[in-house]
Every structure is written in structure tokens, then in C-alpha cells.
VOTI-220982 format. One record per residue: residue in three letters; z, y, x of N, C-alpha, C in turn; residue number from 1. Coordinates in steps of 0.1 Angstrom, whole numbers. Each point is the difference from the previous one (the first is absolute). Layout:
<sites>
ala, Z, Y, X, Z, Y, X, Z, Y, X, NUM .
...
</sites>
This chain:
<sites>
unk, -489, 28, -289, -6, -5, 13, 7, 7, 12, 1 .
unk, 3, -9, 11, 4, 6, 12, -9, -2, 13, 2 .
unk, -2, 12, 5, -13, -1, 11, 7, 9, 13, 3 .
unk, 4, -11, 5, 6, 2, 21, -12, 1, 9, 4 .
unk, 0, 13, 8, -8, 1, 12, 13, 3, 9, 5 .
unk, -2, -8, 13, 1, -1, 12, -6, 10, 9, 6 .
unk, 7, 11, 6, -6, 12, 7, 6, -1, 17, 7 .
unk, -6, -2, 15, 8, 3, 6, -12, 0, 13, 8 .
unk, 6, 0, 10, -8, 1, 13, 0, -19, 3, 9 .
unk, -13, 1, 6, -3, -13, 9, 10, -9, 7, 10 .
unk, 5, -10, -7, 8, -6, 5, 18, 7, -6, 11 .
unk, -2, 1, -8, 15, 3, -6, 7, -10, -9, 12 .
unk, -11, -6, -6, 2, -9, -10, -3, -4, -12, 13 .
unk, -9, 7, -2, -7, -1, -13, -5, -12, -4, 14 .
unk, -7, -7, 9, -5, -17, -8, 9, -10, -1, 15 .
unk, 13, 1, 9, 15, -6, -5, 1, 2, -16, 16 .
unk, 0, 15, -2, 10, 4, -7, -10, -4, -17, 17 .
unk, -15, 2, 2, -9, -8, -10, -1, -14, 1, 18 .
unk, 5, -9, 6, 0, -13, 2, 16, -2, -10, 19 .
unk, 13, 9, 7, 8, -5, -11, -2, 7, -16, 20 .
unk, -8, 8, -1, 0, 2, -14, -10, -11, -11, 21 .
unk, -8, -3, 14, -6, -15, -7, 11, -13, 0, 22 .
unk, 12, -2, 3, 5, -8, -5, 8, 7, -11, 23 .
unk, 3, 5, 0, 9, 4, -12, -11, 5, -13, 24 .
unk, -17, -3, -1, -6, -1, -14, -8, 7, 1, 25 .
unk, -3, 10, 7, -8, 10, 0, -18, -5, 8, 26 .
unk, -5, 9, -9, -18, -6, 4, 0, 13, 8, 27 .
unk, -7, -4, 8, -7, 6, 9, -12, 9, 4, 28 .
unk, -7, 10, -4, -11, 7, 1, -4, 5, 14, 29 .
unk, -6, -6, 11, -4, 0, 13, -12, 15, -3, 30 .
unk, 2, 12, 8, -10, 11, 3, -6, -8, 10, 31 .
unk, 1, -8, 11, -6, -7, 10, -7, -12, -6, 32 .
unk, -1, -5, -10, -3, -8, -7, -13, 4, -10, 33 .
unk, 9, 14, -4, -11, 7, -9, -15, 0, 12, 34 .
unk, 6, 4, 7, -11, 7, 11, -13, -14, 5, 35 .
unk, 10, -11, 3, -8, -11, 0, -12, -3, -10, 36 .
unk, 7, 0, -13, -10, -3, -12, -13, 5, -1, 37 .
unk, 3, 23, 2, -10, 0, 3, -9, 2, 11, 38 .
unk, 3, -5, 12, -8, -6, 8, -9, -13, 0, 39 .
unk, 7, -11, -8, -5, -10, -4, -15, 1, -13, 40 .
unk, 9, 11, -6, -14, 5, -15, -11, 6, 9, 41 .
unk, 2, 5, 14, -11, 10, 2, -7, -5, 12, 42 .
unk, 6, -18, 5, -6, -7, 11, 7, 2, 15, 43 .
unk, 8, 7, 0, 4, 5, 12, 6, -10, 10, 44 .
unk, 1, 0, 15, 6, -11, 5, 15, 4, 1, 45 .
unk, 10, -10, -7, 14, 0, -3, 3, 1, 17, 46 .
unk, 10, 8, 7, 7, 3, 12, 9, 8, -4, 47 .
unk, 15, -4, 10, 5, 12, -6, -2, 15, 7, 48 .
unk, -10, -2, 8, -5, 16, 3, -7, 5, -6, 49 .
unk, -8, -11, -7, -7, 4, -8, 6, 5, -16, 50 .
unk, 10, -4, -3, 10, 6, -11, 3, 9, 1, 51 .
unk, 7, 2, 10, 0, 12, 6, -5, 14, -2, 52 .
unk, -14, -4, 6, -11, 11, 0, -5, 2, -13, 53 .
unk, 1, -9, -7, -4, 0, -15, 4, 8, -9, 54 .
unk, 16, 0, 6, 15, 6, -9, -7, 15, -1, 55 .
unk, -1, 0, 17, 4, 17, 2, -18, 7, -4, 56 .
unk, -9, -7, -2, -16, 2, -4, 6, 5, -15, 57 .
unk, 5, -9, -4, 6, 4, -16, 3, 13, -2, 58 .
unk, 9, 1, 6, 10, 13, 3, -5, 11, -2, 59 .
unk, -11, 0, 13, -6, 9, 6, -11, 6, -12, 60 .
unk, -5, -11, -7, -11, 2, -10, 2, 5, -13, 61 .
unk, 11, -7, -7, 7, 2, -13, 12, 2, 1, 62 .
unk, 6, 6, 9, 12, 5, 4, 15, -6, -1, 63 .
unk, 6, 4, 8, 12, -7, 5, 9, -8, -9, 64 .
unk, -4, 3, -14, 9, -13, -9, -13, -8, -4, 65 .
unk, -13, -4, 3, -7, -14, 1, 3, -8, -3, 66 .
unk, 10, -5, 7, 3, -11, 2, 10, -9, -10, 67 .
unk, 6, 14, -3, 15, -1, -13, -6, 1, -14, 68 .
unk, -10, 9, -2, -7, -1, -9, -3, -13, -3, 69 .
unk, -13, -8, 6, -7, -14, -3, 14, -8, -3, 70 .
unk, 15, 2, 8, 8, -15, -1, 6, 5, -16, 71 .
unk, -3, 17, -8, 7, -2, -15, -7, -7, -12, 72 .
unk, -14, -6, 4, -1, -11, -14, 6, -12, 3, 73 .
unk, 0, -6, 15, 5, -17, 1, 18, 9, -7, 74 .
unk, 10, 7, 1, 11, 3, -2, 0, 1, -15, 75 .
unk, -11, 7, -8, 3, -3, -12, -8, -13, -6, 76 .
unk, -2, -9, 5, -7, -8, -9, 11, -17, 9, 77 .
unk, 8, 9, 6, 12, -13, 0, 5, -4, -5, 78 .
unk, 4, -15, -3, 11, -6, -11, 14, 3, 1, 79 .
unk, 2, 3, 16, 15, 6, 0, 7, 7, -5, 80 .
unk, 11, 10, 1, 5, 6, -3, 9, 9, 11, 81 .
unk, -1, -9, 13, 3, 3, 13, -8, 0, 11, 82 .
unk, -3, 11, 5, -13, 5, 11, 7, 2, 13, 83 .
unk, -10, -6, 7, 5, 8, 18, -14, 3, 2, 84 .
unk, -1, 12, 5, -9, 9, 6, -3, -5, 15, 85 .
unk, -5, -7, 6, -1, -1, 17, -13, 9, 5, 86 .
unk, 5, 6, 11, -11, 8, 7, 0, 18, -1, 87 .
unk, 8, 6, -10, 0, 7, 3, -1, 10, 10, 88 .
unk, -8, 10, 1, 5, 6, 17, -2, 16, -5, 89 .
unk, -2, 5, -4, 2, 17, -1, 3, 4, -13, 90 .
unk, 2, 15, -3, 5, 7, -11, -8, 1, -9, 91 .
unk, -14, -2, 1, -10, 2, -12, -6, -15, -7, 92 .
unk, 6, -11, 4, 0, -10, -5, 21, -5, -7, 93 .
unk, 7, 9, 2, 12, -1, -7, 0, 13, -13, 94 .
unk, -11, 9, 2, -1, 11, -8, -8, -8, -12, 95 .
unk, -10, -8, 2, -12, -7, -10, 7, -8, -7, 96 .
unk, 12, -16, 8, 9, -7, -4, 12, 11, -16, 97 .
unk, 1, 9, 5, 11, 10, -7, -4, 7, -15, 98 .
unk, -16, 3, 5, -5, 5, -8, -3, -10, -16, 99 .
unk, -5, -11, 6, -2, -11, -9, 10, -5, -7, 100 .
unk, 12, -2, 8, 7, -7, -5, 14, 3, -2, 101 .
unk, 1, 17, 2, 13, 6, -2, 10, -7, 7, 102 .
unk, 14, 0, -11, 17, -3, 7, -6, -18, -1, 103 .
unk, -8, -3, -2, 2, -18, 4, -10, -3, 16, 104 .
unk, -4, 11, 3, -1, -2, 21, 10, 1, 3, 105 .
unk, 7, -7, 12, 14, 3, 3, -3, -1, 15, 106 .
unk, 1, 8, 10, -5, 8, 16, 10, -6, 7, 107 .
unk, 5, -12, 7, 9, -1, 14, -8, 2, 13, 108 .
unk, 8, 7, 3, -2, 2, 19, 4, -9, 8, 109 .
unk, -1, -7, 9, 4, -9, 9, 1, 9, 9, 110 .
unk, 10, -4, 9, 2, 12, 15, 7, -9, 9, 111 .
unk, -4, 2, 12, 3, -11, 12, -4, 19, 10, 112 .
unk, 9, -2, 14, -2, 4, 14, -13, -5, 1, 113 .
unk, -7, 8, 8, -11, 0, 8, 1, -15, 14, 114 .
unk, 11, 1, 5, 2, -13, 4, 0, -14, -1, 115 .
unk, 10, 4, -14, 3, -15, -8, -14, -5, -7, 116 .
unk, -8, 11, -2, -15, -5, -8, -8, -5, 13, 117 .
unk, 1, 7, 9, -11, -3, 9, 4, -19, 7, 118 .
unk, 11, 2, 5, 4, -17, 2, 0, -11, -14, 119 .
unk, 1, 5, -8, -5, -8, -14, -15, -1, 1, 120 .
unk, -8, 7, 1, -11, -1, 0, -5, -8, 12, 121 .
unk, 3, 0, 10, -3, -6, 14, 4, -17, -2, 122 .
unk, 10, 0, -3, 8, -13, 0, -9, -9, -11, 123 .
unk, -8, 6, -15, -6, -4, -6, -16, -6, 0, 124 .
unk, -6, 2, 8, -12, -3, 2, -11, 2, -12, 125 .
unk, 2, 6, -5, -15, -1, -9, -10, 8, 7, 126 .
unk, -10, -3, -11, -11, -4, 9, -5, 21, -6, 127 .
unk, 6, 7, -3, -4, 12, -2, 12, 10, 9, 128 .
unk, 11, -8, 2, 6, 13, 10, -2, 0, 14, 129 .
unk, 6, 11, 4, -7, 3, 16, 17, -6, 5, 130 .
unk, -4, 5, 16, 14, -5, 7, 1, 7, 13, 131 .
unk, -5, 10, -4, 8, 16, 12, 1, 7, -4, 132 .
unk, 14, 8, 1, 3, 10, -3, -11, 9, -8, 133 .
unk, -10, 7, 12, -11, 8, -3, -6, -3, -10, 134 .
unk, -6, -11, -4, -9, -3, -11, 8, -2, -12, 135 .
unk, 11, -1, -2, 14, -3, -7, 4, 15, -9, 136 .
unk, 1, 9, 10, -4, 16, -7, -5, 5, -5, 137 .
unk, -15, -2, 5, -16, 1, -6, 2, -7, -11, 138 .
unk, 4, -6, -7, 0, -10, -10, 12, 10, -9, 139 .
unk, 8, 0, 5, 8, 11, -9, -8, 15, -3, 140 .
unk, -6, 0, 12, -8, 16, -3, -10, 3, -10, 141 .
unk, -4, -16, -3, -15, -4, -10, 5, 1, -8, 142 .
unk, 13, 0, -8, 10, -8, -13, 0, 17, -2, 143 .
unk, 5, 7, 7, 6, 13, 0, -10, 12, -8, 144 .
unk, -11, -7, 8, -12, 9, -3, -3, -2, -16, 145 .
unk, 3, -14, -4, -6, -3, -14, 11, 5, -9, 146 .
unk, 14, 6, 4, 6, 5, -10, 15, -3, 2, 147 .
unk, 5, -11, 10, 11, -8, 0, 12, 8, -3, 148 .
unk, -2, 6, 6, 12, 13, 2, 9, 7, -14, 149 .
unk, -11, 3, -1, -1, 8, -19, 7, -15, -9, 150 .
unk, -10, -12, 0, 4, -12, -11, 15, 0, 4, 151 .
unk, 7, -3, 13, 9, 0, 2, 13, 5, -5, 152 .
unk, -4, 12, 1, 10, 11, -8, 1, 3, -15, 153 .
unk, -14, -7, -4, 2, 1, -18, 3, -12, -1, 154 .
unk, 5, -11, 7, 9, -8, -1, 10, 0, -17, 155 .
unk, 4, -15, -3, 6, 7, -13, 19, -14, 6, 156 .
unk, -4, -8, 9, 13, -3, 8, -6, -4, 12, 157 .
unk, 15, 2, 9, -5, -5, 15, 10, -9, 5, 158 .
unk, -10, -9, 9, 14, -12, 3, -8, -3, 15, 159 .
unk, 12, 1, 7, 2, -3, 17, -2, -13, 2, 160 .
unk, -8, -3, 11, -2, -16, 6, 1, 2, 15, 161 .
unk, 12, 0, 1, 3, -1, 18, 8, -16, -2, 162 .
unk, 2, -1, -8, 13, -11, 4, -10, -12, 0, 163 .
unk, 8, -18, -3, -10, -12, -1, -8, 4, -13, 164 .
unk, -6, -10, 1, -8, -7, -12, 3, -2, -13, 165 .
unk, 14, -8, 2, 7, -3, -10, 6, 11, -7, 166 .
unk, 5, 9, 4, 9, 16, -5, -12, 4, -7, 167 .
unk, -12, 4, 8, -14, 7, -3, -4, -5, -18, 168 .
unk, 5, -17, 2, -7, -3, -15, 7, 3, -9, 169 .
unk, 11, -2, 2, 11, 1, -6, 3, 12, -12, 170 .
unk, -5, 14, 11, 3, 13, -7, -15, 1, -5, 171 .
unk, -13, -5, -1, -12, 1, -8, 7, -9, -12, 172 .
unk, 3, -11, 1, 1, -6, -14, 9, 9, -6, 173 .
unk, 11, 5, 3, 10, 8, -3, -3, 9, -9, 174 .
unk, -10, 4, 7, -6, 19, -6, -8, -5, -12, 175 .
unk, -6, -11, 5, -11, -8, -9, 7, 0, -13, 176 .
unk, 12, -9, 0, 7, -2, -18, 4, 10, -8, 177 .
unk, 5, 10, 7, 5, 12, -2, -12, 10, -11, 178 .
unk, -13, -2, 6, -10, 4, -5, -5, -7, -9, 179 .
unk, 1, -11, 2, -3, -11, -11, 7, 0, -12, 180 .
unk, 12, 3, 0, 8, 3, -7, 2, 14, -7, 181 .
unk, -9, 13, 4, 0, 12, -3, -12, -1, -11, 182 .
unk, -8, -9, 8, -12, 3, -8, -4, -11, -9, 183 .
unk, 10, -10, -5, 0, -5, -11, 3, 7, -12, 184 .
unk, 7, 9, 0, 1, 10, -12, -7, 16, 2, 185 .
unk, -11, -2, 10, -2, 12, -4, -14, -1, -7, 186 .
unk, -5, 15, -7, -6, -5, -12, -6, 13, -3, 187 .
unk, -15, 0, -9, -3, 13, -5, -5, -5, -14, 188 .
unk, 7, 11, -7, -2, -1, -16, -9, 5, -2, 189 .
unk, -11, -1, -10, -9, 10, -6, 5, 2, -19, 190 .
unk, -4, 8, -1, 4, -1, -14, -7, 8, -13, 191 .
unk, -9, -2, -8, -7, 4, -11, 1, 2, -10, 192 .
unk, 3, 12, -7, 1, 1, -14, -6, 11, -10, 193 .
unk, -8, -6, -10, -6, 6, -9, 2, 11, -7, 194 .
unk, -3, 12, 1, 4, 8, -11, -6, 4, -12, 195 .
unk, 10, -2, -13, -8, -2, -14, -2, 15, -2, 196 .
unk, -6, 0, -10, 1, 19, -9, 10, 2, -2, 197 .
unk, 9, -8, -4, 11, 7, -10, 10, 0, 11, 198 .
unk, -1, -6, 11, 10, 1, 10, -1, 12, 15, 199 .
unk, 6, 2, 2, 3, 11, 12, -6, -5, 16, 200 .
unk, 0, 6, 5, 0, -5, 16, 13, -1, 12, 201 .
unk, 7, 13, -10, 11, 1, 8, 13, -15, -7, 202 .
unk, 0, -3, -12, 7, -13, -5, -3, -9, 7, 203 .
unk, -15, -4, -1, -3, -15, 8, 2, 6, 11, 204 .
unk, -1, 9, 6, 11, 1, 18, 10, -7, 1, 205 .
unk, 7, 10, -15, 18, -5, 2, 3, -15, -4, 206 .
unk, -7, -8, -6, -2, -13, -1, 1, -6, 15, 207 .
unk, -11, 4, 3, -2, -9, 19, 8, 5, 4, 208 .
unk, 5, 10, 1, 12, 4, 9, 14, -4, -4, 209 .
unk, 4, -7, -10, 9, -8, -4, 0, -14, 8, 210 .
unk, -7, -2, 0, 3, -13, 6, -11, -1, 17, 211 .
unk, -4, 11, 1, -9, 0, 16, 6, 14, 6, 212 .
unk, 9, 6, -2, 4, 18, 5, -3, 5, 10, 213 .
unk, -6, -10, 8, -9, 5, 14, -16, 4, 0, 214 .
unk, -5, -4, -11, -10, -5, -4, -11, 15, 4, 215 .
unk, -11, 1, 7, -4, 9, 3, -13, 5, -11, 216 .
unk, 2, 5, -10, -11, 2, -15, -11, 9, 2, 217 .
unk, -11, -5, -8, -8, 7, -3, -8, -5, -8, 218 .
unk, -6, 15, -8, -7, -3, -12, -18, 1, 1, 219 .
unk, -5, -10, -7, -15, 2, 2, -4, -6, -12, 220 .
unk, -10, 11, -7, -7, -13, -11, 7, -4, -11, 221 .
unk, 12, 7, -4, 9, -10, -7, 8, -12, 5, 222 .
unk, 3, 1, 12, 1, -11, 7, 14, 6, 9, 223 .
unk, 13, -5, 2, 8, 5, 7, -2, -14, 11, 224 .
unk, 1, 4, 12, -2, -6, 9, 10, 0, 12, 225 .
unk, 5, -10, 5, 13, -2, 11, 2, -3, 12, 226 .
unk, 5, 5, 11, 6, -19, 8, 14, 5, 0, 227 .
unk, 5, -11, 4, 18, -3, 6, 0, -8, 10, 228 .
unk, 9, 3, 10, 6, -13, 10, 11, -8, 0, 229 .
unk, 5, 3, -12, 11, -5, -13, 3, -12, -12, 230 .
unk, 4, -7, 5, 5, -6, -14, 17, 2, -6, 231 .
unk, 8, 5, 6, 13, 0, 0, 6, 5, -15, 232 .
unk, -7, 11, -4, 5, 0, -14, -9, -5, -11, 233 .
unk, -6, -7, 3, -11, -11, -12, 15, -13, 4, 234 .
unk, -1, -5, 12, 11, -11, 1, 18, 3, -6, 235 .
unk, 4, 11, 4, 8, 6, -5, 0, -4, -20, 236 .
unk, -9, 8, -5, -3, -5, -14, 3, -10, -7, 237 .
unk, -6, -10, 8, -2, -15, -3, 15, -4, 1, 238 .
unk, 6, 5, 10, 15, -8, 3, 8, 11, -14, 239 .
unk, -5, 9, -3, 9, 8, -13, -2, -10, -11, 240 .
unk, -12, -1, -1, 3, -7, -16, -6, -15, 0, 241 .
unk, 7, -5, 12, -3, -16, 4, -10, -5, -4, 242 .
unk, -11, 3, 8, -13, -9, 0, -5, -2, 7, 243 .
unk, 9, -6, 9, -9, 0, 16, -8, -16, 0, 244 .
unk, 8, -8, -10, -6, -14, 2, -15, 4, -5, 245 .
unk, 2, 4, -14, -15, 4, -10, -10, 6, 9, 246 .
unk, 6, 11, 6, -10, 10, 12, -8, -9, 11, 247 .
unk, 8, -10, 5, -3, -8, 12, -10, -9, -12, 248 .
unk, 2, -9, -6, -10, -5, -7, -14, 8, -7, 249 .
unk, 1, 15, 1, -11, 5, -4, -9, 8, 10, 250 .
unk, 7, 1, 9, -6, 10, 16, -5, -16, 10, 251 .
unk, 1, -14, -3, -2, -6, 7, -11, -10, -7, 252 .
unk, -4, 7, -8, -9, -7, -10, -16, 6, 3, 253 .
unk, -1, 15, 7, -9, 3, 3, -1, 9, 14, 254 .
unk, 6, -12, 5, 1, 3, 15, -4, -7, 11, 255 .
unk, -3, 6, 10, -11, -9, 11, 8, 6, 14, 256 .
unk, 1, -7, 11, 5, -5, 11, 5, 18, 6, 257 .
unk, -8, 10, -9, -1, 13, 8, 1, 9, -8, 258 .
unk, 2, -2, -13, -4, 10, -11, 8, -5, -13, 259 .
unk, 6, 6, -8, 4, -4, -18, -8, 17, -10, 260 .
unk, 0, -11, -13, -4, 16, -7, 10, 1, -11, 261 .
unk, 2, 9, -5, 7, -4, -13, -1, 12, -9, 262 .
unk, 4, 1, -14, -6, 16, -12, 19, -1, -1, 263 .
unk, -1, 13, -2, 14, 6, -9, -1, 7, -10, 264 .
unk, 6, -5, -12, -1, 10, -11, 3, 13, 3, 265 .
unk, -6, 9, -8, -1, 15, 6, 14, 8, -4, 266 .
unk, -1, -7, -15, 12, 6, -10, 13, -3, 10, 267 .
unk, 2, -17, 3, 13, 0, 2, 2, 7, 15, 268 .
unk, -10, -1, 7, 0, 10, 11, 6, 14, -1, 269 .
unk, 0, 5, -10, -1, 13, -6, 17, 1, 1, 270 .
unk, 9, -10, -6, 13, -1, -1, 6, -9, 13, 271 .
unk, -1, -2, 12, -2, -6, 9, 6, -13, -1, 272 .
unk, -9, -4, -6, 2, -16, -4, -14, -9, 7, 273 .
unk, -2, -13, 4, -8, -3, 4, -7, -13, -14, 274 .
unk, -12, -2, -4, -2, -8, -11, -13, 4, 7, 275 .
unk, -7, -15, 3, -11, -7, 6, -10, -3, -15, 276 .
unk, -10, 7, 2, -10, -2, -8, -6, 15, -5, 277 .
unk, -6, -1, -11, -5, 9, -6, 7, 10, -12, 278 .
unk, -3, 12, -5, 2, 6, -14, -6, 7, -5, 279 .
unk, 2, 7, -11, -14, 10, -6, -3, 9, 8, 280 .
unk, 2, 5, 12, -1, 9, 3, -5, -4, 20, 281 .
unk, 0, -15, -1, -3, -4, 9, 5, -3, 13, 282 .
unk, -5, -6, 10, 9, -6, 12, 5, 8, 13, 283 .
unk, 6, 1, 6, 0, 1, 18, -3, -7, 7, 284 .
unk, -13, -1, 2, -5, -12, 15, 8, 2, 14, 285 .
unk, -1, -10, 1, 11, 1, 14, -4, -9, 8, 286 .
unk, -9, 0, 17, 3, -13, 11, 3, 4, 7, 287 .
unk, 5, -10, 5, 8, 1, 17, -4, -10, 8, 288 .
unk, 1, 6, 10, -14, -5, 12, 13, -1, 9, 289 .
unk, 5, -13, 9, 6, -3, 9, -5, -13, 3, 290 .
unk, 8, 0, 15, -1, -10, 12, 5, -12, -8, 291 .
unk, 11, -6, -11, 4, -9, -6, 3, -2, -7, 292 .
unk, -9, 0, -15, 2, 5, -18, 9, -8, 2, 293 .
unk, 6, -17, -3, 9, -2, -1, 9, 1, 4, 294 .
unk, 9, 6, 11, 12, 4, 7, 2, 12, -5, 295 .
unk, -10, 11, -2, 2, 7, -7, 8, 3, -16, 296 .
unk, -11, -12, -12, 3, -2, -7, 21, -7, -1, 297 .
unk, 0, -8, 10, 11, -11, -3, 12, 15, 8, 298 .
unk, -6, 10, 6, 14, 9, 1, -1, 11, -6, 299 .
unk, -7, 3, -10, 2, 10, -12, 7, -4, -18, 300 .
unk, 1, -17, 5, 3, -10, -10, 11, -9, 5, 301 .
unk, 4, 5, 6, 13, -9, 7, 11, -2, -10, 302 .
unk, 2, -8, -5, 15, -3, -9, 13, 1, 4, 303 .
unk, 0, -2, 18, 11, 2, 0, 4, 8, 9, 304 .
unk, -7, 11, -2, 2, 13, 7, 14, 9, -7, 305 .
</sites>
């Protein structure tokens, strides 16, 4: 899964920049939306001052990520696989976003002059910005207070909007693929394996570490226990003793849009060989949890790599 928040000052460009991520596939999780709902659950009269005042009532009560907190069940109970965050505004709602959901939050900054935002915003008319100077600042001052400053800087890329419109979308779709394409293979393994009497702790290591060498172990229970952010020498394997077709037909058999599972024999593990299934001595469980089991699967099985 990949999940984009939009970070910047009033009038820089943020609801452009979530508008083109909705054309290029991405769903949308509104924190101003959130906030509507629950005003609606609790009778309130819908205004946007009154959202407003709602936001920052939140804040104030159950503290400054409120707001980011309520939007992470609609985020995990999406069909997507591609998120835009809208509404962000401070550091302790990109710390809550981070916490949840680790390296698949991805932090852009928007940055425009103080000029260039303020005539954007003027020229725009909605029905929430002001249109002098003074009250234009005060609005930056409000954003500042909630954290802006700080989110800003833990930024994870930043992209300039002085120029048109058209340049502006141009370098969000840009950054957009680039990410899209990072985070189609990226991936966390877990990995499980049994330990018999007659066998060691430190062998079934060297087993997983044959074909997972990154693989971070521990023992509990009789139980050696894993993760990796690796497939490279499991894939490697497969292209040694050509079975990448077999492997793709067996990793795609119990796999779902975000996830595959699959066993490794322990023994052949042991001689770093890969043989899917079981032995006397029993399996290596293994899933991997990514943004795109099949693209995954179809480049760890590639034939004509």
C-alpha cells in the first residue's frame, strides 16, 4: 500500500495537487470530511466554521493528532492500494500517519512565496479564505501553531509551485509514478519455523538464512521466528535451478491482491536449495505482505530476466 499526504501553508497547492492524484487512481481519505461525519453523528450544524471549530475542539480535547487518528480506520478498511491523505496540517498528525503505517506514508511539502499563495488565494474565491493581507497571516499563524512548521521539515520530498498549473501537475504525477513504482516491490516478509528435538536452533537459523540472509531471528517456544524486506535470494534460487515458472504457479495460488504465503522444505533449505512444501522435519512458513502480490510475484518469476 502507498499512502501520500500533502503538507504545506494555505494556498500553496495542496487540493490541486490531491485532485491530480485522483486522476491518476488514488482514493482519497478527507480529515475535513472525517470531521464532517462526526458532526453529522453528533447533530451538529454543518458550516465551515463550524468544522473548523470542531477540528481544533478535537485537538484541544484528545490531542493534536484527533483528527489523523479517526481518518486510520476509513485508510485501512479501503479497497485501494493507493491513498491521498487531504487536510493535513501539523507534526503530530504526520507522527500518528508514520506511526501506523511506517515506510508506506509518503510526506510531500508543497512550497509557494508568501506572495504567490496569497494572490492564488485571493483570485480563488472560496468561500473559506480571507482576502487581506492581515487575515491571510493570521491564517498562516493558526496552521503554525498546530505544528506546520515541524510537519514541514519531516517532509520525506519537496516540490515548488511558483510556476503554471500545468508544470505544478506535471511534477506531482511525476513524483507520484516514481513512488508508485518504488512501492510496488516493496514488501515485509515474516517468517516461521518450528523447532524439532532432534534439531538445533542455530541450523534452522542457518536454513532461513540461506535463502532470507537478512532475515532478523528469534527464538521462542521452539519456534524460530523472522522478518525480511527481501526476496532477492529466494528469487535468485529459483532462477539457479529454473523454477521460476513452477514458483509463479505456486506463490500465485495462495495469494490475494496484498499478501502470498508459501512452506519451504527445511532440509532443502539447509543445502540452499528452494523445494516448496513439506519434510520430516517440517516447513518454513513464509508471507509477504505488499502493495501488489502479483507484480511482485510476476518479478521474482520473470523468465526473461
Amino acid at each position: 500500500m502507498l499512502i501520500i499526504g500533502f503538507v504545506g501553508y494555505p494556498g500553496s497547492g495542496k487540493s490541486e495537487a490531491t485532485a491530480t492524484t485522483q486522476a491518476l487512481g488514488f482514493d482519497v481519505v478527507s480529515m475535513g470530511d472525517t470531521v464532517r461525519r462526526y458532526m453529522h453523528e453528533h447533530g451538529a450544524e454543518l458550516s465551515e466554521h463550524n468544522v473548523g471549530a470542531t477540528a481544533n475542539e478535537l485537538r484541544h480535547h484528545r490531542g493534536m493528532d484527533a483528527v489523523a487518528r479517526m481518518c486510520i480506520p476509513p485508510i485501512h478498511s479501503s479497497k485501494s492500494n493507493k491513498i491521498v491523505i487531504d487536510g493535513i496540517r501539523g507534526i503530530a498528525e504526520v507522527k500518528a500517519f508514520k506511526k501506523e503505517f511506517n515506510d508506506q506514508f509518503k510526506l510531500i511539502a508543497i512550497v509557494s512565496s508568501p506572495e504567490t499563495r496569497f494572490n492564488r488565494v485571493r483570485n480563488r474565491n472560496r468561500s473559506d479564505d480571507v482576502h487581506d493581507l492581515r487575515a491571510f497571516k493570521q491564517k498562516d499563524s493558526r496552521e503554525l501553531a498546530w505544528g506546520l512548521k515541524d510537519a514541514l521539515e519531516a517532509a520525506d520530498y519537496c516540490l515548488s509551485n511558483e510556476g503554471n498549473i500545468d508544470e505544478f501537475r506535471s511534477a506531482v504525477a511525476s513524483l507520484l509514478a516514481q513512488l508508485v513504482r518504488s512501492s510496488s516491490y516493496a514488501m515485509h516478509v515474516t517468517i516461521c519455523a518450528p523447532i524439532h528435538e532432534t534439531e538445533s536452533a542455530h541450523k534452522v537459523a542457518m536454513a532461513v538464512r540461506n535463502v532470507f540472509p537478512d532475515a532478523a531471528l528469534e527464538c521462542s517456544n521452539d519456534t524460530l521466528n523472522g522478518t525480511s524486506e527481501s526476496l532477492q535470494t529466494f528469487a535468485l534460487l529459483l532462477k539457479q535451478q529454473r523454477i521460476r515458472s513452477t514458483a509463479k504457479n505456486e506463490l500465485l495460488q495462495r495469494a490475494t491482491p496484498t499478501s502470498f504465503e508459501f512452506s519451504l522444505n527445511k532440509q532443502a533449505a539447509c543445502i540452499n536449495k528452494v523445494n516448496f512444501g513439506s519434510g520430516p522435519l517440517g516447513s518454513i512458513y513464509v508471507k509477504v505482505l505488499t502493495s501488489s502480490s502479483e507484480q511482485l510475484i510476476n518479478m521474482i518469476t520473470d523468465e526473461s530476466e
